[in-house]
C-alpha positions in Angstrom: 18.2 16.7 6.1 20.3 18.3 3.6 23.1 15.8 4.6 21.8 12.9 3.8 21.2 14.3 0.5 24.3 15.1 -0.1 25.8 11.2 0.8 23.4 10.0 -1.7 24.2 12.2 -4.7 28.1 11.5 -3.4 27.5 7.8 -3.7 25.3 8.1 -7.2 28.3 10.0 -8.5 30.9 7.3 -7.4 28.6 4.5 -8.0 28.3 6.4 -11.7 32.4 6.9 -12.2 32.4 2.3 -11.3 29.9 2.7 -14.3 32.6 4.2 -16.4 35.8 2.8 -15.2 34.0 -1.0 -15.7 33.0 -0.4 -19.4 36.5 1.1 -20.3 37.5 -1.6 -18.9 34.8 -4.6 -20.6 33.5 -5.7 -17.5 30.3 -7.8 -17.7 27.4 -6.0 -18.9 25.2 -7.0 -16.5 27.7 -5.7 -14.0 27.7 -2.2 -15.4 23.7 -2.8 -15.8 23.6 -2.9 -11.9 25.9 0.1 -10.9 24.1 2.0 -13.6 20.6 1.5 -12.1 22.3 1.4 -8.5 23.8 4.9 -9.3 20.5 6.4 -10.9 18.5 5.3 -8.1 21.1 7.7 -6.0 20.9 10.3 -7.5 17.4 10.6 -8.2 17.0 9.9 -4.1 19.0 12.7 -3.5 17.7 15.2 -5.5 14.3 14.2 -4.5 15.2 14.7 -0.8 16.5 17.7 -2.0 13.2 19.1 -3.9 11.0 17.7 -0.9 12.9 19.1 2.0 13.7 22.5 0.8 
C-alpha cells in the first residue's frame, strides 16, 4: 500500500505549492485557508499510511 501513500504525500505537496503560489499572489484568505488544511490533511494521511503499513 505504499503507493497510495505516495499519491497522497504527492497531492499534499502540490496542494501545499497552490498554498504558496495563491498568497504570492493575494488570493482570498479563505481560499489559501482551504488548500492549507486540504494539503495538511494529505500529508498527514500519507505519512500515517506510511507509519501503519510499514
Amino acid at each position: 500500500m505504499n503507493g497510495l501513500s505516495t499519491v497522497f504525500i504527492l497531492v499534499g505537496l502540490f496542494l501545499l505549492g497552490g498554498v504558496f503560489s495563491f498568497w504570492k499572489q493575494q488570493m482570498s484568505k479563505s481560499l489559501i485557508a482551504v488548500l492549507a488544511i486540504g494539503s495538511v490533511l494529505c500529508l498527514v494521511a500519507g505519512i500515517v499510511r506510511l507509519e501503519v503499513w510499514n
